[in-house]
Each structure stands twice: as structure tokens, then as C-alpha cells.
N, C-alpha and C positions, 0 to 999 in steps of 0.2 A: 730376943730372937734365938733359937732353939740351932746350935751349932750340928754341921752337918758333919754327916758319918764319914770317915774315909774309907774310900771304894778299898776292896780286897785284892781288885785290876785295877793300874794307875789310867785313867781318861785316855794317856798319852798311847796307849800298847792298843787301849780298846777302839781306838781309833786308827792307828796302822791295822787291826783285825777287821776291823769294818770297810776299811778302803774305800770311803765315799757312801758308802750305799744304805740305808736306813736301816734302825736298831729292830725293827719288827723283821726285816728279811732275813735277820742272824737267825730265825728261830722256826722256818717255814720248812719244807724238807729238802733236801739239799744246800741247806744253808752254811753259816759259817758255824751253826751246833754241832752239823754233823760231819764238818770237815776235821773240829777239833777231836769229834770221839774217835774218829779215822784215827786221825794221827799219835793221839794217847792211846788207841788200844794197839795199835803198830810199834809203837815206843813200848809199851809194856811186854808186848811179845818179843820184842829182839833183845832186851834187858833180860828175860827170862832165856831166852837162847843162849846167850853168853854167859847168863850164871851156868845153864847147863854144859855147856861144853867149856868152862872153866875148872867142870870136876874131873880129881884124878882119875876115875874111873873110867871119862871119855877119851881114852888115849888115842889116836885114829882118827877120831869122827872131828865131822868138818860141817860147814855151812854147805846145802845143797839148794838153792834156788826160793825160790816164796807158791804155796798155792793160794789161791781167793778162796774165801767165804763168805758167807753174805752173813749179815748179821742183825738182827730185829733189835730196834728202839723205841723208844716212847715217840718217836717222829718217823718213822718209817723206817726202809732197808738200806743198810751200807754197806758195800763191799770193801773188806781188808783183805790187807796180802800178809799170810800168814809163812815166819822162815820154817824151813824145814831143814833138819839134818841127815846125813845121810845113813845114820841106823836108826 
């Protein structure tokens, strides 16, 4: 019998991410696909905010608030809240 692959996601994480609800709905629009791209492209914009305003260069500037934009997927539109600084 032909031993099976181990997942890249442990069952255990992929199932707190599903919260009940069937593995086809993760991937409909507004699903849990597009709550993770939310959140990783939000994660990589605020990573990137603090490397920038970790440089000596930004003496002064500070975090000022977030605006939205909406942003096209291979599954439709999501709105992220993008930070902004204040120069």
C-alpha cells in the first residue's frame, strides 16, 4: 500500500481554519482563501511599514491610520487596509 504524503498544513490547524464548515466553501468567494490573502497581504504591508520606518532616514515619521483598497484575485475582489505614514 502506497504511504501517504504529509500535508504541508497539519489536519489539526486545517480544521481550526475551516471551523466546521466544508473544504469546497474555503475556496468560493469570500471564503476562508480569501480571508487568508486579506490577512497575508496586510501582514506583508505592515512588515514592510516597519522595515520602513525602521530606517535612519525616517527620523519623525510615524504610523498614520490605514486606507482600503480593493484588490482583484483569481476569486474575486477583497478589500485590504493598507498603513500609511505620515510623509
Amino acid at each position: 500500500m502506497p504511504r501517504r504524503k504529509e500535508p504541508a498544513i497539519p489536519a489539526d490547524l486545517l480544521d481550526q481554519l475551516l471551523a466546521g464548515s466544508d473544504a469546497a466553501s474555503a475556496l468560493q468567494q469570500g471564503g476562508l482563501l480569501d480571508s487568508l490573502k486579506k490577512a497575508l497581504a496586510e501582514r506583508a504591508l505592515n512588515a514592510e511599514m516597519d522595515y520602513h520606518l525602521g530606517d535612519a532616514s525616517q527620523v519623525g515619521n510615524s504610523r498614520n491610520g490605514y486606507g482600503r483598497k480593493t484588490v482583484v484575485t483569481e476569486t474575486g475582489k477583497i478589500e485590504i487596509e493598507v498603513p500609511r505614514d505620515r510623509r
